[in-house]
Structures are given as C-alpha cells and as structure tokens.
C-alpha positions in Angstrom: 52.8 38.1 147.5 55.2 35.7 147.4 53.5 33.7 145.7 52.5 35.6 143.0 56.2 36.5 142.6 56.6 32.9 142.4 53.7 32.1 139.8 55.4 35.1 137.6 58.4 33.4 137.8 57.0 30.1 136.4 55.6 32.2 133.2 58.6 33.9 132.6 60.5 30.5 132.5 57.7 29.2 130.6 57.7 31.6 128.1 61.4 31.5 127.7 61.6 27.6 127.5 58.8 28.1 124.9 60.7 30.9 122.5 64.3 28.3 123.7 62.3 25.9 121.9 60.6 27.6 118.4 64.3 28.7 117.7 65.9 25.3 118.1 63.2 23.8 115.9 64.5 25.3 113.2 68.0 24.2 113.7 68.7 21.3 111.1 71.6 19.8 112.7 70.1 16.7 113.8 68.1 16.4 111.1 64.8 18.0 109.5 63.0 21.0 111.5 59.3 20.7 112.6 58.7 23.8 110.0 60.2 25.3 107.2 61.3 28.9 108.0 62.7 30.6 110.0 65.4 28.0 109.8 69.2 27.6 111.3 72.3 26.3 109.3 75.5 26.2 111.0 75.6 30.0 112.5 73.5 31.2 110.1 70.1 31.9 110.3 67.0 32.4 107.8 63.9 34.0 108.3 62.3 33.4 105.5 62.2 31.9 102.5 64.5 33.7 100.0 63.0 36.4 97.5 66.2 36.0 95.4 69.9 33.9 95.1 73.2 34.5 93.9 75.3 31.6 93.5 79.3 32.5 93.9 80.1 29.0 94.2 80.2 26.3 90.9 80.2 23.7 93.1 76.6 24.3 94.9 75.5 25.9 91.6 75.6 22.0 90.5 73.4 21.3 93.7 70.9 23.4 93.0 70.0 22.0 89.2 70.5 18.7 91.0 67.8 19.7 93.6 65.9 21.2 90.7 65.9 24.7 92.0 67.6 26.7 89.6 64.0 28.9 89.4 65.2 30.4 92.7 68.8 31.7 91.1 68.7 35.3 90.2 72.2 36.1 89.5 75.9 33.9 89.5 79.4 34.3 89.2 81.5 33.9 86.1 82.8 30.3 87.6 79.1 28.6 87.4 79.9 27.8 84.0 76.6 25.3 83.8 74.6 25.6 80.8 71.6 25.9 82.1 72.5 29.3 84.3 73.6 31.1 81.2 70.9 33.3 81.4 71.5 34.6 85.0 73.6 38.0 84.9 77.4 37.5 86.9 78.4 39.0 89.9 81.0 38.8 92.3 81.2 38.3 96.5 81.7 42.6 95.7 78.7 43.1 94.2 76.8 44.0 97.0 74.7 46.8 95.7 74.0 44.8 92.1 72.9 42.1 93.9 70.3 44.0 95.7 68.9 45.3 92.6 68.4 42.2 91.1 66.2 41.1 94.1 68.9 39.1 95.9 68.1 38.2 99.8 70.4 35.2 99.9 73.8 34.3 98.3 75.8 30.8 98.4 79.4 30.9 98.4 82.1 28.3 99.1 84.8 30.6 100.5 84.7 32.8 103.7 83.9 36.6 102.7 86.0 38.8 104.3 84.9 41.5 107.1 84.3 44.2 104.5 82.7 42.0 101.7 80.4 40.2 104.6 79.6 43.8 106.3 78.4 45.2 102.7 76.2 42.0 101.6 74.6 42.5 105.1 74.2 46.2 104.9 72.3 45.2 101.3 70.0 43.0 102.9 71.8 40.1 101.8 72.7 36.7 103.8 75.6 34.8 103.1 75.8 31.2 103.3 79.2 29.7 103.0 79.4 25.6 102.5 82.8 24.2 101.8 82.9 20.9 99.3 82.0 17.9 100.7 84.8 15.2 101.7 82.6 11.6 102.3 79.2 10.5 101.8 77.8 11.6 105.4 79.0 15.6 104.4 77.5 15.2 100.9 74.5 13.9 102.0 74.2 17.2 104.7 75.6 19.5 102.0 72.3 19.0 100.0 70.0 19.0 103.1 72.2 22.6 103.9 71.3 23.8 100.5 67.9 22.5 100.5 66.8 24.1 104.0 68.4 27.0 102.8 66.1 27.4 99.8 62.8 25.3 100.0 62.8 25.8 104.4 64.2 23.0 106.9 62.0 20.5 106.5 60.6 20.4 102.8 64.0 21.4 101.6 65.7 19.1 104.0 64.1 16.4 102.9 64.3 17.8 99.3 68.0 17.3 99.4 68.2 14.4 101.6 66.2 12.3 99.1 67.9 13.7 95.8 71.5 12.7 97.7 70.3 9.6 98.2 69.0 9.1 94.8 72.7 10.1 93.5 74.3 7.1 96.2 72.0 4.8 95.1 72.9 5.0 91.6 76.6 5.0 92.2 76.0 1.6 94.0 74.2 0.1 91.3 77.5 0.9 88.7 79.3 -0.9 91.9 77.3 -3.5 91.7 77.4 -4.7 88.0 81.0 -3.9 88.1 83.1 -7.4 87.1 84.7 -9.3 90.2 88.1 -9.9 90.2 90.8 -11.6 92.4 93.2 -9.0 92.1 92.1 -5.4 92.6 92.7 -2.5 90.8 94.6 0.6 92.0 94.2 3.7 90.4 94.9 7.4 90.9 93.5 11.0 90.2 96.7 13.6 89.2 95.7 17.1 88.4 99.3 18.0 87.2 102.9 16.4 87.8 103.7 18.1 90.9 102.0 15.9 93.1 98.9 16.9 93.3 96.3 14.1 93.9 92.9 13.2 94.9 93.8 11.6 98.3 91.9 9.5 100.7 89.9 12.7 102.5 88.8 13.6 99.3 85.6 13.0 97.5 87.2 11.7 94.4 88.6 8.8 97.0 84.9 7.9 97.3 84.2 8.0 93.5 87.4 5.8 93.3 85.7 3.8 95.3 82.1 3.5 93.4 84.0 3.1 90.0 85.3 -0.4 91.7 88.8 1.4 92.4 91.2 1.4 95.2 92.5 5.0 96.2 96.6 4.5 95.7 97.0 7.5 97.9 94.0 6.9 100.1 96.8 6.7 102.6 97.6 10.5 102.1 95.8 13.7 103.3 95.5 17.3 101.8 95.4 17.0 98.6 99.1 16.7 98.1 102.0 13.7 97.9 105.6 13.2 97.1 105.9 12.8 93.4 108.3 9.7 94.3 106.1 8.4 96.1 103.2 8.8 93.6 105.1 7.4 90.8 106.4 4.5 92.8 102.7 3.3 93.8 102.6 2.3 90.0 99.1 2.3 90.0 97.1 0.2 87.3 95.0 3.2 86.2 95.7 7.2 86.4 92.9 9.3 85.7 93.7 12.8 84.5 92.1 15.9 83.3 92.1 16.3 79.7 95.3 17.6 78.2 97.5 16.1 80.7 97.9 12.6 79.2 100.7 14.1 76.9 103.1 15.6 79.3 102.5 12.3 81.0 103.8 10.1 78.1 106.9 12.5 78.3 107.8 12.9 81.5 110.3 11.3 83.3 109.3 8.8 85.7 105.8 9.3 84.9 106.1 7.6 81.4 107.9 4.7 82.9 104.7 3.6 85.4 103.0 1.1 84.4 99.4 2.4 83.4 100.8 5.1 81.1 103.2 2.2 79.1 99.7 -0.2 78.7 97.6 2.9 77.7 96.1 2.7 80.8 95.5 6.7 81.4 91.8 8.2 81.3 91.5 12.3 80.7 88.5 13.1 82.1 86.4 16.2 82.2 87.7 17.6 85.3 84.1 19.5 86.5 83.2 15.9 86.4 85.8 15.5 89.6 85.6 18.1 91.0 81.6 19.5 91.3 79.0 17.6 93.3 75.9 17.6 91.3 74.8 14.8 89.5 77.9 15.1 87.9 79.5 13.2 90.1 77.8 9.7 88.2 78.7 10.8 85.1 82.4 10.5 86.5 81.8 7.1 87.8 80.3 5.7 85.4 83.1 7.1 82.8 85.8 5.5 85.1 84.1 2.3 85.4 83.6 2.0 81.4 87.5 2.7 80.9 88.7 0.0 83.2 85.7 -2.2 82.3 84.5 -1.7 78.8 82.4 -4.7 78.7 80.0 -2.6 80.7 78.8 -0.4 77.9 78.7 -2.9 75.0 75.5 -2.9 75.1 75.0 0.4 73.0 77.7 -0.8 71.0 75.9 -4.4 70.2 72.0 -2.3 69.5 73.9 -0.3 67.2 75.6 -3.0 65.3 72.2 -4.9 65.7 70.5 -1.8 64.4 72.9 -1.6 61.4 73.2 -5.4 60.7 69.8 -5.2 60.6 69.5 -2.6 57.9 72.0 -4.1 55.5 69.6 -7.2 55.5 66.6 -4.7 54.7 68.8 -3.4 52.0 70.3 -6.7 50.8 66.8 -8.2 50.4 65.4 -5.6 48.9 68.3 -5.5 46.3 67.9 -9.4 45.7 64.2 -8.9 45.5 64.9 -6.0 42.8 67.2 -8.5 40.9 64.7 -11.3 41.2 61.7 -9.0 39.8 63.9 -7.9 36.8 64.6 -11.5 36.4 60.9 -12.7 36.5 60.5 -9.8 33.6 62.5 -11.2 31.0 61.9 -14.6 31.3 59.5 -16.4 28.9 57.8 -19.0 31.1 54.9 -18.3 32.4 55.1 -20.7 35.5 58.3 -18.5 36.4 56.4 -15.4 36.0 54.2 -16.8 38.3 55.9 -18.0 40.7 58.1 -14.8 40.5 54.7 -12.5 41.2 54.0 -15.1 43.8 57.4 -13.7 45.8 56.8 -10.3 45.3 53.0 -10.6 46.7 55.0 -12.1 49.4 58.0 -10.1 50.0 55.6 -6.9 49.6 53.3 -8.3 52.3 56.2 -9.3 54.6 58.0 -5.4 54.2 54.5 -4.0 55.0 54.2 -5.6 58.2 57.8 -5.1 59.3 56.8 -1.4 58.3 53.6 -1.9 61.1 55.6 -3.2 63.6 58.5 -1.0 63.4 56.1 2.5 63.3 54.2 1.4 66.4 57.0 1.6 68.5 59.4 4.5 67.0 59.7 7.3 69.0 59.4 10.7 66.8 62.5 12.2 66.5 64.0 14.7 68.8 62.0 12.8 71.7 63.2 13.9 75.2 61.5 12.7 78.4 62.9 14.8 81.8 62.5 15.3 85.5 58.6 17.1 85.5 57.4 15.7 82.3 53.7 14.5 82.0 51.9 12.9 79.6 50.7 9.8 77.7 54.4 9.4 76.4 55.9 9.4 80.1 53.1 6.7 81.2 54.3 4.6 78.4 57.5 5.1 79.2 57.2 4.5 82.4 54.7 0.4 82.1 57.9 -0.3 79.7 60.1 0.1 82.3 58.0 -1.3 84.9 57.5 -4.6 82.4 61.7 -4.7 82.5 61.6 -4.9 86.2 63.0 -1.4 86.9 59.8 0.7 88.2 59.6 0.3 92.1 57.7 3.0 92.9 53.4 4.0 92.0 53.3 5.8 88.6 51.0 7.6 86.7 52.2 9.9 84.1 54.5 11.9 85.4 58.2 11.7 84.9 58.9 11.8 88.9 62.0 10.8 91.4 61.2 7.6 91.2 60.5 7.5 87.4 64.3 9.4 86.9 65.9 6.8 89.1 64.3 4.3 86.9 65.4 5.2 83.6 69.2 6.0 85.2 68.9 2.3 86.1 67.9 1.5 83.1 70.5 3.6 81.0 73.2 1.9 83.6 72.2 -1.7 82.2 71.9 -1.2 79.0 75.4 1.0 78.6 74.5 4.4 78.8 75.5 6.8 81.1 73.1 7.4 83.9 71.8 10.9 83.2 68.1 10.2 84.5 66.7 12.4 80.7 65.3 9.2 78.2 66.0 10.8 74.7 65.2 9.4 71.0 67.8 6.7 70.9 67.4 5.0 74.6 63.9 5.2 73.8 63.9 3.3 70.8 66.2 0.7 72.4 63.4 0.3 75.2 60.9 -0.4 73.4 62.8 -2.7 71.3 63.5 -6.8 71.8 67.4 -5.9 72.7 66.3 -3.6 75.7 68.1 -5.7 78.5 65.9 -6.3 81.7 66.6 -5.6 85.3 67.1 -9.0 86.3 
C-alpha cells in the first residue's frame, strides 16, 4: 500500500515538474522559447498567436514596420502618425468594444491602463501588452524580441526581432566607424525646449549621441531634466533641436551667447527621428553625423556635379559639332568638306556608343527595390553590390536581410542616408564608375 501511495506520489510530481516545465518554456526572459505559442512576456501571457492588434503606442508602431509586421495591425491610435498605417482605423486604450469588432485579440501600449480601461479590454477578449521606450542598447535589443514573441511566437519572433535589432546596431556602427578622428572631441546636446529639458545620459538619444561620434554633455544627468545654468554653461560644440526651436534659441538670453548657436552650430531635427525606435533611429544618426561632418555625404554631392559636368560637355560638344557642321557647309574646299564629314562620321559614331553604354546600365525611372522584392532586377542588384565588396551573405534574387543591410552599407559610403529601399538615383550611381567600393 504504501508503496503504491509512494509510486502515485512520484507521478503526481512528475506530472507537475512536466506542466512546471511547458509553461516556463515559453518564458522569453533568458532568451528564445523552445516553441512559439503559448508564450510569456514580463507578467503577461499569450496563448496564441494573435487574430488581430491595435497599436496605442507610436513608438512600437515604428517596431513593428521595422520587424515588417504591420500585416498583423488591425486598428491604431491617432499618435501612430506613420505613413504606412494610414489605412488602419483609430482607437483609443477606451475603445474596448471597437476593438473587438475589428478582430482585435492583442493591443500594444506604452503606458499602464488603468483598472477600468484594463478590466474592459479583458472583458473584450483583448490582452494588453504595455512596453515602456527603451533606455540602452541591451533594452532595445529585448524591446524588439518583446514585440516580436508577442506577434510571430517566442522563438520565430524572438529571433525575428533580435536579428532586425541587430541589423539596426550594426549599421549605426558602420556611420561610427567612417566618422573622421579627431584629437579633440566633440560635445553636443539634445534640447527639446529652453526649460531644461534634455536628452540625458539614461536616455536613448545619449546612445545615438554616441553613434553620431558625440559626447552626451549631460550624460552626467538623469530624468530627462537639468538646470538651465548648468546646460548653458556646458557650452557644448553642437545643440541638436527639434525644428522650430533654432529661433527662440538665437534670441534667448544665455542661450544665444553659447558657443554652437554664435558659429551656426545648431541642427533642428525631425523630432520622431529622436524620439521613436524604429529604423528611424539611423536616419537620426546619420543626419547628426552629416551636420558635424559634412564631408561624409559629398559623395552625392560630387555624382551630381559629376553627373551635370558631364552633361554640359555632351551639350558643349554637341553645340561645337553643330557649329563645325554649319561651317563645313559653307566652305568651298572640298578637302575641308571632307575632312569636315570625316568628324561628323566620327562624332556620330562616338555619341552612338556613349548612347549604348549609357542605356545598358540606366535604371527605368521610378525604380524602387525593397525588403521582399524578387526578381532579375534584385539579382542584379544584388552581384553589383557583391562586386563592391558589400554582399556578405548567399543571394539569389530576393531582396532579403542581408541584401537590405547591404544596400544601407552601401547608401552609408556613398552619402546617402541608410534607409535599406535602392531607388532610381542610388541605382544609377551603382551601376556607374563613381559608385564608391567597400574597401
């Protein structure tokens, strides 16, 4: 008897450590779950993978097109201001009941619910996933894997995100990299108005500072928040800004006595560009890193000139040919008529092969190769960029991870900003003799 007792006993603590076990393997804290779904994140769990998402929050909105899965989005709220999630209808944290008609099972927000807003989205059939911003690279990095899990399960979405995060570092290293050495750093600052508030150094802006080639002048501060005095006496070399602020700036007192507003040294940038964690984020970097450093993006500048030179010489010769042929006309001697036909055999011959060469590598017009592309243009796209050193990764005709991170490299070295989407003109430029290589 007793030992039947005992052997029960063994079974029921079997059976628990086993069901102990299923539900920790979804828990993503550690890193990636054996399975998808049912999946943990923080206190929240997930059954299943969602039927339908609301997105209250801008910020993880730009996570999601980042991740690439907008498809899953069903409705948003009038902050997620993103182009491409126009077409979802808006709601608010109180729309429990329109929510559920639209097919919502899942909604992202970046702010606590209270009591009564959580107890209705519940009572709809609704979970609620609240992710604050990210603060460093280690919580950006988890943010995505959060968001991930949350939509694609924890282990194809947790690696989903993982991946496109590191993707995003990777590229904000390689603008560190090509950024010019110099034996005096530069300082510079992020002010959102003139009361003192400013990107400080337990902020994420302190870490795009830092990729732009930057030191944080109130990396030394917490919250968000300083002294003006003390702000304006750091005297930083640079102040970044959002747009619009630039003029009360150059009016203020104190303000338009520091240093970087007297030497034009002030940058309004786009603040979504600061503030929202999408691929956004190297868009901001690399616009901070052209200001202070506008050697980096000459390139564009010198193709275009190139580009323009070289059609004023097209137009310069034809002109002089023109002149030449209407000279040959009216003279009498036949050797110079000759001689004259003999140039425009020439010149004609020369234009047509220019003409050759020049249509075998344009690009038609309105030309846009993305993220999930396939096709013969994408394959040539991509040996181009493998013969300029910048494919690392097996390709075969689809515009892939790999093939984005490519072309953003690409773009970075030749002075574009790294948007990872190879349009008309940065085609042409590849395919051209002024594309500049990896090494």
């Amino acid at each position: 008897m007793k030992k039947r007792m005992l052997a029960l006993l063994l079974c029921a603590c079997t059976a628990l450590a086993t069901l102990v076990g299923c539900q920790n393997a979804g828990d993503i804290e550690s890193g990636a779950a054996e399975q998808d779904f049912p999946v943990k994140i923080g206190e929240v769990t997930i059954d299943s993978k969602p039927e339908g998402v609301a997105v209250l929050s801008p910020n993880i909105a730009d996570i999601i097109l980042a991740l690439g899965y907008e498809i899953d989005l069903k409705a948003r709220s009038a902050e997620c201001t993103q182009s491409d999630l126009q077409v979802l209808p808006e709601v608010t944290v109180d729309d429990a009941s329109k929510m559920k008609e639209l097919g919502v099972t899942l909604a992202f927000t970046d702010e606590e619910p209270s009591e009564e807003q959580l107890s209705a989205l519940n009572g709809a059939g609704i979970t609620v996933l609240t992710l604050e911003p990210a603060t460093s690279r280690s919580e950006f990095t988890t943010l995505y894997t959060q968001v991930g899990s949350a939509l694609e399960g924890g282990s194809t979405g947790y690696q989903k995100g993982e991946k496109t995060a590191e993707n995003i570092f990777t590229t904000l290293d390689d603008i560190t990299r090509i950024i010019p050495n110099s034996d005096v750093p530069y300082t510079a600052v992020y002010i959102t108005d003139l009361q003192g508030s400013v990107a400080t150094g337990d902020t994420f802006v302190d870490v795009l500072l830092s990729s732009a080639g930057f030191i944080n002048g109130m990396k030394g501060e917490t919250g968000g928040k300083t002294e003006v005095s003390a702000l304006i006496s750091s005297n930083p070399a640079y102040i970044f800004c959002p747009t619009g602020l630039l003029e009360q700036l150059q009016k203020t007192d104190g303000f338009k006595d520091m240093d970087a507003v007297k030497q034009n040294h002030v940058f309004e940038i786009d603040p979504q560009l600061m503030e929202l964690q999408g691929r956004s984020v190297i868009s901001a970097v690399s616009q901070m890193a052209g200001f202070a450093h506008p050697e980096l993006t000459e390139s564009t500048g010198s193709s275009e000139s190139s580009t323009s030179s070289s059609s004023a010489s097209s137009e310069n010769s034809s002109s002089t040919s023109s002149e030449s042929s209407e000279s040959s006309e009216s003279s009498e001697s036949s050797e110079s008529s000759s001689s004259s036909s003999s140039q425009s055999s020439s010149s004609q011959s020369s234009s047509s092969t220019s003409s050759e060469s020049s249509s075998s590598t344009s690009v038609a017009a309105g030309t846009e190769l993305k993220l999930g592309d396939s096709g013969d243009a994408v394959l040539k796209m991509q040996e181009r960029l493998d013969e300029l050193g910048y494919m690392f990764t097996h390709y075969s005709g689809t515009f892939d991870d790999g093939t984005e991170q490519a072309v953003k490299d690409f773009q970075l070295k030749n002075g574009y900003y790294t948007t990872g989407v190879a349009n008309e003109q940065l085609l042409n430029l590849l395919y051209s003799d002024n594309a500049v290589a990896a090494n």
